[in-house]
C-alpha positions as protocol buffer text, in pm:
chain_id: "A"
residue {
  index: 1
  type: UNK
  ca { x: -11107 y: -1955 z: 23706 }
}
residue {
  index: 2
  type: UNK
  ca { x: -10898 y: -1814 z: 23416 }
}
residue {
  index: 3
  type: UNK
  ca { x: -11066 y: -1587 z: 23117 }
}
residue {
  index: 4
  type: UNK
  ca { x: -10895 y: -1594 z: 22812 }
}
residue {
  index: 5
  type: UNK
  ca { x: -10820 y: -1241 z: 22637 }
}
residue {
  index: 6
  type: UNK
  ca { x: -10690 y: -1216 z: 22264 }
}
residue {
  index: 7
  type: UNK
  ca { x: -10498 y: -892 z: 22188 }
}
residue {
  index: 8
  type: UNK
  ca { x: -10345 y: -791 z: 21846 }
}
residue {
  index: 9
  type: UNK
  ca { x: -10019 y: -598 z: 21855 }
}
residue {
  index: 10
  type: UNK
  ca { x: -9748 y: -524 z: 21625 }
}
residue {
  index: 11
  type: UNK
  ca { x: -9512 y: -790 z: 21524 }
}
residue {
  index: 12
  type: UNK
  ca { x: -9256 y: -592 z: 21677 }
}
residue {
  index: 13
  type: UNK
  ca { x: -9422 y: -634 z: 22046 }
}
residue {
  index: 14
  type: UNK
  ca { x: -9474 y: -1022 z: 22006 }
}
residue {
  index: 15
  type: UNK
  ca { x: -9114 y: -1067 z: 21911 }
}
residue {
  index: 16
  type: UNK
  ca { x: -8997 y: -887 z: 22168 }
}
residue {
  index: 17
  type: UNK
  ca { x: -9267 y: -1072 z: 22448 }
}
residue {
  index: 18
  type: UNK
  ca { x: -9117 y: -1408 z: 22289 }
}
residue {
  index: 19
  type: UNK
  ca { x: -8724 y: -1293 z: 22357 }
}
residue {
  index: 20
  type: UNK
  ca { x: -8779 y: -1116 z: 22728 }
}
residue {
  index: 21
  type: UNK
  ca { x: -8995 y: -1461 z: 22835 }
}
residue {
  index: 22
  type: UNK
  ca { x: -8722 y: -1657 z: 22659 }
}
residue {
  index: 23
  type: UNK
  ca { x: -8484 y: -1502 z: 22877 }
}
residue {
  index: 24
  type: UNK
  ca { x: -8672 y: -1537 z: 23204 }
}
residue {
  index: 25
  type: UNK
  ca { x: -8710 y: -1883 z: 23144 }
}
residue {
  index: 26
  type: UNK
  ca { x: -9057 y: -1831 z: 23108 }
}
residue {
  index: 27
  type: UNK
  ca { x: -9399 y: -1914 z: 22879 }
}
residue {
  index: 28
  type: UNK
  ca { x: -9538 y: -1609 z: 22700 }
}
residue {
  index: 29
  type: UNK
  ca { x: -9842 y: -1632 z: 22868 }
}
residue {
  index: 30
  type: UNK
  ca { x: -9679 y: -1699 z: 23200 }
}
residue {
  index: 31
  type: UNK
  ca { x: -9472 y: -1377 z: 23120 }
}
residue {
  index: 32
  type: UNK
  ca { x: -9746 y: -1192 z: 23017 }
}
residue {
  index: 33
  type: UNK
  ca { x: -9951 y: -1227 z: 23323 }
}
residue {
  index: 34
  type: UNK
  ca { x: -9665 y: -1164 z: 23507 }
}
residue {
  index: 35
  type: UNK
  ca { x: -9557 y: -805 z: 23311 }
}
residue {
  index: 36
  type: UNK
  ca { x: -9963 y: -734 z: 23389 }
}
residue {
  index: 37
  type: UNK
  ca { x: -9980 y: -826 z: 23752 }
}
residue {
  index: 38
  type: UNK
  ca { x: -9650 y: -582 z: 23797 }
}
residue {
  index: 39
  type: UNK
  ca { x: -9789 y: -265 z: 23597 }
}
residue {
  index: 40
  type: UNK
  ca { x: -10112 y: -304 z: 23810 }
}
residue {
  index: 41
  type: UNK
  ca { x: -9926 y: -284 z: 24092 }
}
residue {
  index: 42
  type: UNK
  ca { x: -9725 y: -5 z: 23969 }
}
residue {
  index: 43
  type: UNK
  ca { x: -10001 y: 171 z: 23951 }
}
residue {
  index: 44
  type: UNK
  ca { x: -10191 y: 101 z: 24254 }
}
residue {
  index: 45
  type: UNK
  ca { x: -9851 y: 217 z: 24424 }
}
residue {
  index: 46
  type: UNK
  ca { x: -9869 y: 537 z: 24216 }
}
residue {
  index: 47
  type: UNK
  ca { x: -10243 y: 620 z: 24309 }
}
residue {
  index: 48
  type: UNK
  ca { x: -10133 y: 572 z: 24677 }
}
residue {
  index: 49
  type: UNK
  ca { x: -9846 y: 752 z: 24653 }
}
residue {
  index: 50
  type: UNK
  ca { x: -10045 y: 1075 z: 24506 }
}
residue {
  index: 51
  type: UNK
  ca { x: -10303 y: 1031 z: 24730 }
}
residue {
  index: 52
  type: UNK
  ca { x: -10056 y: 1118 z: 25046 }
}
residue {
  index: 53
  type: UNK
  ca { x: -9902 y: 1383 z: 24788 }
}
residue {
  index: 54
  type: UNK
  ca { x: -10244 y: 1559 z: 24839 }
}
residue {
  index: 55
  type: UNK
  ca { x: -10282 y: 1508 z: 25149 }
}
residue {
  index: 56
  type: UNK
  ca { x: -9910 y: 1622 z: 25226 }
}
residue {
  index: 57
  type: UNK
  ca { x: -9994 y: 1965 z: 25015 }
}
residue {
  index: 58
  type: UNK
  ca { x: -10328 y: 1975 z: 25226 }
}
residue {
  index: 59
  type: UNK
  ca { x: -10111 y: 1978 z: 25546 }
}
residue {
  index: 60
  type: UNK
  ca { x: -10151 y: 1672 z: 25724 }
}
residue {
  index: 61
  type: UNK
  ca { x: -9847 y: 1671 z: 25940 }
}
residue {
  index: 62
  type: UNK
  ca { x: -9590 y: 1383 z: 25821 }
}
residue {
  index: 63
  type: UNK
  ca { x: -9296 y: 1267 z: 26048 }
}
residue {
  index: 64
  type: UNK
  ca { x: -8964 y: 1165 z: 25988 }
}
residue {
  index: 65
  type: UNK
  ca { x: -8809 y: 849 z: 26105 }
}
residue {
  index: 66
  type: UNK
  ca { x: -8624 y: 957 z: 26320 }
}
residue {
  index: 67
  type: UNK
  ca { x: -8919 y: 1190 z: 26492 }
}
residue {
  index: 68
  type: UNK
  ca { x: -9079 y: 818 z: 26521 }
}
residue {
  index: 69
  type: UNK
  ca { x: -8834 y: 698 z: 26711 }
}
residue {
  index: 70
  type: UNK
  ca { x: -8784 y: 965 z: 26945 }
}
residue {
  index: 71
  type: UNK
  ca { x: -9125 y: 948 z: 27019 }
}
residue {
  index: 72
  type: UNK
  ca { x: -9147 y: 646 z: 27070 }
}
residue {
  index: 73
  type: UNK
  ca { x: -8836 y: 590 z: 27310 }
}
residue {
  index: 74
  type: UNK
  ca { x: -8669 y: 358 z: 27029 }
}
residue {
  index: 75
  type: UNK
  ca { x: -8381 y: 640 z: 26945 }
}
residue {
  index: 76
  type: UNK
  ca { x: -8112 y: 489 z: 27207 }
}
């Protein structure tokens, strides 16, 4: 099920939404959903990443690579 939202913005913006779907071959709205689902993602990736910032600065122990794969047996 879809919900329709209606936003204002400058003139400038909605030009600029118009050329950038234009050039991806895309609908505005298509585009739009599509600028929206990446920023969300953005910042769920951004949340995460801080989260294992604090952790890291609370000193859980982090490994490298290649400490995985020595540990593992997978280094040879």
């Amino acid at each position: 099920m879809n919900t329709r939202v209606t936003l204002s913005m400058p003139e400038e913006m909605h030009h600029l939404i118009l050329k950038h779907a234009a050039e991806a071959g895309a609908a505005p709205d298509a585009y739009m959903i599509e600028v929206l689902e990446q920023h969300l993602e953005d910042l769920h990736d951004i949340a995460l990443a801080e989260a294992a910032l604090e952790r890291i600065k609370q000193g859980e122990r982090i490994y490298t690579l290649e400490e995985v794969k020595r540990e593992l047996g997978l280094g040879d």
